[in-house]
C-alpha positions in Angstrom: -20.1 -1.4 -2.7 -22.2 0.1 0.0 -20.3 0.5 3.1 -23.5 0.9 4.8 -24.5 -3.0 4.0 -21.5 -3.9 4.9 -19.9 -5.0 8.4 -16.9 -2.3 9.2 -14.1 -4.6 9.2 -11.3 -2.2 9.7 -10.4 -0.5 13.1 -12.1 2.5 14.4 -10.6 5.6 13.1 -10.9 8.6 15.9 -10.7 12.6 15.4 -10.8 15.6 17.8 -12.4 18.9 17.2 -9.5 21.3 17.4 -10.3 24.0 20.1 -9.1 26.7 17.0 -12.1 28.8 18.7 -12.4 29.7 22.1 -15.2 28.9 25.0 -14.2 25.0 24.4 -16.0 22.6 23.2 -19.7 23.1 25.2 -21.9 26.5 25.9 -21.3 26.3 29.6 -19.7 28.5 32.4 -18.4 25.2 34.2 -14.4 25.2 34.1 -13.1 24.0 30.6 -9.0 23.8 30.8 -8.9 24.2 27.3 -7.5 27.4 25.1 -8.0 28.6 21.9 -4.5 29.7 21.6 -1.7 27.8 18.8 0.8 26.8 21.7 -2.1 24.9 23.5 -3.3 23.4 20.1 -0.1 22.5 18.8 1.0 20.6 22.2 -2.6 18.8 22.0 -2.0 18.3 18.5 1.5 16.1 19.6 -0.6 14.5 22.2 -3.4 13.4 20.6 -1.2 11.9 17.5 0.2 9.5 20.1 -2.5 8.6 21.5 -4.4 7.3 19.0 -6.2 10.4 17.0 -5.6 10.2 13.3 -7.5 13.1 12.4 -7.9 17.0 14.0 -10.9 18.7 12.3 -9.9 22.5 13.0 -13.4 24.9 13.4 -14.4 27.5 11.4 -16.1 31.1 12.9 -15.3 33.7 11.1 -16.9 36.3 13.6 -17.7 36.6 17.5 -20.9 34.0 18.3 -22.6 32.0 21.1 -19.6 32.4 23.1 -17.1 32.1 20.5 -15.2 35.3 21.1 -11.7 34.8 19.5 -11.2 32.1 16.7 -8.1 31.4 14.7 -9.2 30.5 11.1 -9.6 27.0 9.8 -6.7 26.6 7.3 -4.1 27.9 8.7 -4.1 26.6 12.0 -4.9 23.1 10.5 -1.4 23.6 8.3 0.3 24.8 11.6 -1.1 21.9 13.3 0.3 19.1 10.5 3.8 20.9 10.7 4.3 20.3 14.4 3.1 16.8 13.9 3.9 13.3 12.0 1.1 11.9 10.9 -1.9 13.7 12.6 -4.4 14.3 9.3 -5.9 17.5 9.4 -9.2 18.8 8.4 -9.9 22.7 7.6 -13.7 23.3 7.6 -14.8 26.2 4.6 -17.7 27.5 3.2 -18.5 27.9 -0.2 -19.4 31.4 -0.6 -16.4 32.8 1.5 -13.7 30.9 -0.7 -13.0 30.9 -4.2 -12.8 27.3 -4.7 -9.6 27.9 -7.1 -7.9 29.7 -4.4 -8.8 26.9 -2.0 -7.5 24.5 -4.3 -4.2 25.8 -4.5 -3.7 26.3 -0.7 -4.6 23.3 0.1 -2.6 21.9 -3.0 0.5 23.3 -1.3 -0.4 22.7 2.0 -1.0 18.9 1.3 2.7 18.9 -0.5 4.5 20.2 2.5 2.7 17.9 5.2 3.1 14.8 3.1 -0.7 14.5 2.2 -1.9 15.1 5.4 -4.8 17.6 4.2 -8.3 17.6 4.0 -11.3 19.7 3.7 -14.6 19.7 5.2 -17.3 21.7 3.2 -19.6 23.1 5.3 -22.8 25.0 3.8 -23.2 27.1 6.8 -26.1 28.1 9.1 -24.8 31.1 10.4 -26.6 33.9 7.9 -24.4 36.8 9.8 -21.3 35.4 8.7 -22.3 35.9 5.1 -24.2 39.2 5.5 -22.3 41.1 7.8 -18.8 40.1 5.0 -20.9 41.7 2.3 -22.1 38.1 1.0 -25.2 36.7 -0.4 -27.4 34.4 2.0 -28.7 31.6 -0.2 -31.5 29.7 0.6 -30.7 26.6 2.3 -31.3 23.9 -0.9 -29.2 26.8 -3.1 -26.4 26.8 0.0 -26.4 22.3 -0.9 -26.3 22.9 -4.8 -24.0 25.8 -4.4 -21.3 23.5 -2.4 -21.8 20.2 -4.2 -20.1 21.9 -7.5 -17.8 23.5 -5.0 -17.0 19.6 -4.5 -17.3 19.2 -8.1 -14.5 21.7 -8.7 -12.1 21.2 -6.2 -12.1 17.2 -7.4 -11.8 18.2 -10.9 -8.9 20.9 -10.2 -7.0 18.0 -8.1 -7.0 16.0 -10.4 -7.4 16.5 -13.9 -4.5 18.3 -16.1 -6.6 20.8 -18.7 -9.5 21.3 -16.0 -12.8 21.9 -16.9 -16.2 22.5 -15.1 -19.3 24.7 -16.0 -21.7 25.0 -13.3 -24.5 27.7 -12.1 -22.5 28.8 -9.4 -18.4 28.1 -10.7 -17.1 27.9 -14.0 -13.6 26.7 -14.6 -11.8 26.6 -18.1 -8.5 24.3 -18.9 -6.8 24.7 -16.0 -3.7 23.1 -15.0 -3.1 23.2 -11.1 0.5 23.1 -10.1 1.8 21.5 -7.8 -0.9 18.9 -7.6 -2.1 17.5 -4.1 -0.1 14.2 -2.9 -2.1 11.4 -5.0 -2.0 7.7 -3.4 -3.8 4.7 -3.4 -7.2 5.2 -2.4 -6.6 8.6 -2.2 -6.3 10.5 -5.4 -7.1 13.6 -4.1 -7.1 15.2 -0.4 -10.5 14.0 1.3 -13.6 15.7 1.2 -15.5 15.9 3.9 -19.4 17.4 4.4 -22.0 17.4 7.2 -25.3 17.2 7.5 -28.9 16.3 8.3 -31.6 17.1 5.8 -32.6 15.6 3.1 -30.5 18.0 0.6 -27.2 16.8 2.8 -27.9 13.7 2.2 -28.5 13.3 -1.1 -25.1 15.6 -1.7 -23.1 13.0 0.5 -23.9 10.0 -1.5 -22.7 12.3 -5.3 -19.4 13.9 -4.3 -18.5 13.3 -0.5 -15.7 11.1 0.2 -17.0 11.3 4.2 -20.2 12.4 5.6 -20.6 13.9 8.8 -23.2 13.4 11.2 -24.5 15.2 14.3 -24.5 13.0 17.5 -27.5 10.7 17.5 -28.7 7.5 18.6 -27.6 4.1 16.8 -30.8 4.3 15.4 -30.5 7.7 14.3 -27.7 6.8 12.7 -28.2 3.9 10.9 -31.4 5.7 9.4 -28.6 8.7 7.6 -26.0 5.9 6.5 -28.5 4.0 4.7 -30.2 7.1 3.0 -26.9 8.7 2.1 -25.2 4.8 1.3 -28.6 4.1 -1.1 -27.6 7.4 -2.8 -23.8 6.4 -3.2 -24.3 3.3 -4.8 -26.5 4.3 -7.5 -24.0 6.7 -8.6 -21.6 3.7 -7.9 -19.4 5.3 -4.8 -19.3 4.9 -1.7 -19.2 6.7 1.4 -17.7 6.6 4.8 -19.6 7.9 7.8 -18.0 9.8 10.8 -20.2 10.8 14.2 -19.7 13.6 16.6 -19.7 12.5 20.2 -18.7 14.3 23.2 -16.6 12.2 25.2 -16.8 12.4 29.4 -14.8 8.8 30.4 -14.3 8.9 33.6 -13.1 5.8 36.2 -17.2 5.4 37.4 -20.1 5.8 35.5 -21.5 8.1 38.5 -18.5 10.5 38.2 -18.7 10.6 34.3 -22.8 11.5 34.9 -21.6 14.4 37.4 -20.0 16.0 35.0 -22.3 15.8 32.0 -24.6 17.3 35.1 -22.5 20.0 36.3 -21.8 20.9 32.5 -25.6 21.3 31.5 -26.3 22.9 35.2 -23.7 25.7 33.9 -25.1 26.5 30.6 -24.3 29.6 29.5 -28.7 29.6 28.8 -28.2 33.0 26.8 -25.9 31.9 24.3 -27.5 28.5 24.5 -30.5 30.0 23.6 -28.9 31.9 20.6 -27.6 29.3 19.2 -30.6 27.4 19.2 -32.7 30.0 17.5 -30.1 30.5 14.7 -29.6 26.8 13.7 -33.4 26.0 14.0 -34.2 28.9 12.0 -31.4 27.5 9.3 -33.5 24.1 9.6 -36.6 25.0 9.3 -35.7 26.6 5.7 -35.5 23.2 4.0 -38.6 21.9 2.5 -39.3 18.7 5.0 -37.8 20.3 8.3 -35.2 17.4 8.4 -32.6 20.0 8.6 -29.9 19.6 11.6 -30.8 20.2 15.4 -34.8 20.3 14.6 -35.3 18.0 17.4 -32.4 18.8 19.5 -33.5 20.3 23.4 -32.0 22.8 24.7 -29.8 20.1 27.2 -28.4 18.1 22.9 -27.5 22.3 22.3 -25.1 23.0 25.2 -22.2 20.6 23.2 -22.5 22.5 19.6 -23.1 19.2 17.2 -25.8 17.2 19.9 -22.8 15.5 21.2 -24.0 14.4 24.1 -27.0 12.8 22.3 -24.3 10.0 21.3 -23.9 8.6 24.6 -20.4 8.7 25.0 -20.6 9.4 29.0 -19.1 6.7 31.5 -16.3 4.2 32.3 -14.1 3.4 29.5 -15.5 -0.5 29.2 -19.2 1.4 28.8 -17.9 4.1 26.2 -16.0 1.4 24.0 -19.1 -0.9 24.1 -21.0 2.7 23.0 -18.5 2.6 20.3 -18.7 -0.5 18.6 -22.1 -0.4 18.4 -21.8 2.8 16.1 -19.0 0.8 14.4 -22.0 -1.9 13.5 -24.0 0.5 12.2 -21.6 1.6 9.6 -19.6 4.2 11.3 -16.1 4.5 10.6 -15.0 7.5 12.6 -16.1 9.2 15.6 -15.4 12.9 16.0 -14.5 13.8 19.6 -14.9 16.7 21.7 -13.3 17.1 25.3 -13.9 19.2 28.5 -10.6 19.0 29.3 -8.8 18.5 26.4 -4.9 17.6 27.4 -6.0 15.3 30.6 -9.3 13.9 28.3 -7.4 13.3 25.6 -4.5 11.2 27.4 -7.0 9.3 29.3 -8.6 8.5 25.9 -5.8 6.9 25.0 -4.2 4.8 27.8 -7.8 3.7 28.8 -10.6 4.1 26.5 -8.3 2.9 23.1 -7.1 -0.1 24.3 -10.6 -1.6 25.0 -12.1 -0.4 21.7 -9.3 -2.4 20.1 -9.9 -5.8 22.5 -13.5 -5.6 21.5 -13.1 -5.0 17.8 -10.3 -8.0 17.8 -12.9 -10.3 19.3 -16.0 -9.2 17.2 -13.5 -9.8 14.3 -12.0 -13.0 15.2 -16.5 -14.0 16.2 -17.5 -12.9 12.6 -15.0 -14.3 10.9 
């Protein structure tokens, strides 16, 4: 069944972007007491798991960019992450065209034994052509980068699970393979979960065949509601479905007026030359697709100071105003939101003892009022 068409009756799941890549989580010069280092990440990581985080989604940069100077890479500081933690899921975003999807298979197939099942991917079909060029890789065009990572998908679910694995595609080929060990299989999960982002129309149609979670920049509730019913349609005529997860910088602050300070001072302090960079580089990996719907076409130069449009979900005041904010995504068929922080040890405890607690009250009472 679509999840879309349906109301969310489960509780709000919430992940963090792991600060794996340093210059924090916004393109500004304003103070961020945040570090890209794996002491600070693997305290936050034990922090966040008890307050309420279920998943970390761990960066990927492979070279210096916008401000991102230093970066620790995706996988193994998302394995490093789930070994000083419990329960925390982790995410490791890759490309398709860096990695082998064999060879990501099997670490991830190992790292999902040791942690207990705790690992995930995100497939991410990149925007940033120097990555690719200046590593000695081909640039695809952007519908190729979408077909390219959908059999990516395709492999990596096939590999996971299936004993004599086979798969013939343009881009991978794979020929009776049996992976060893296999990831943790469980109810509902069979496999670790695939994750994918997106905007354009080649994302979307992608989500709805293979993705076990689609991404979405930070929008409005109507922006949103308009890419989980396109990428929900999709799912259900190829008889899946989908769950939806939305970035959303988080500023929760005890008044509104203090919260709207800092969302102030933190566009004020934009760092307007890497701002600027990064704007030019994602557009031009927009404009590529055939209908322009790619991500940040109509994001201002205020959406690209917080990397995803983060700020465009409206996640900025008390904790009674950003819980409301919350549920209201949850009604529009959002089952996660993806949170980034200024300050990510104070945010992130704050989160928890006074932002949670709400959300839960609220989605108690909406449950108990719908029946």
């Amino acid at each position: 069944m679509n999840a879309a068409n349906e109301p969310v009756r489960e509780p709000l799941k919430f992940a963090y972007w792991v600060p794996n890549v340093s210059g924090g989580l916004v393109v500004s010069k304003i103070e961020q007491r945040t570090d890209w280092g794996y002491d600070y990440n693997k305290q936050l990581a034990q922090l966040a798991e008890v307050n309420g985080f279920e998943y970390a989604l761990s960066q990927v940069r492979y070279i210096a960019s916008y401000g991102a100077a230093y970066q620790h890479e995706s996988t193994s500081i998302s394995l490093a992450i789930a070994l000083a933690t419990e329960r925390l899921k982790v995410i490791a975003a890759v490309h398709p065209g860096l990695w082998q999807p064999g060879v990501l298979a099997k670490l991830v197939a190992s790292a999902d034994v040791m942690t207990g099942g705790r690992m995930a991917v995100n497939v991410v079909s990149g925007w940033f052509k120097d990555e690719f060029t200046k590593l000695g890789e081909p640039w695809l065009e952007h519908g190729e980068r979408y077909r390219r990572s959908e059999e990516f998908i395709r492999y990596l679910r096939e590999i996971w699970t299936s004993e004599q694995a086979e798969y013939s595609g343009d881009f991978y080929r794979l020929h009776d393979f049996d992976l060893k060990p296999k990831p943790v299989a469980a109810e509902g999960r069979p496999h670790p979960e695939i994750f994918m982002g997106g905007n354009s129309t080649d994302a979307r149609g992608m989500g709805g065949r293979v993705a076990d979670w689609y991404f979405m920049n930070g929008n409005t509730p109507e922006g949103i509601s308009e890419q989980v019913s396109d990428v929900g349609e999709v799912a259900q005529v190829h008889g899946r479905s989908v769950r939806f997860g939305v970035n959303g910088f988080v500023v929760a602050r005890d008044t509104e007026a203090e919260a709207r300070d800092v969302l102030r001072e933190i566009i004020d302090k934009a760092d307007r030359e890497a701002v600027e960079g990064f704007g030019s580089a994602v557009k031009q990996a927009g404009q590529a697709t055939g209908d322009k719907k790619g991500m940040w076409q109509d994001s201002e130069f205020a959406d690209l100071v917080q990397y995803n449009d983060g700020f465009r979900t409206g996640l900025v005041g008390t904790p009674e105003q950003i819980a409301e904010r919350m549920l209201e995504y949850k009604r529009r068929g959002v089952h996660l939101i993806l949170c980034g922080f200024l300050h990510y040890l104070e945010d992130v405890e704050y989160f928890g003892t006074h932002v949670l607690p709400i959300v839960r009250e609220l989605e108690a009472a909406e449950l108990e009022r719908v029946g």
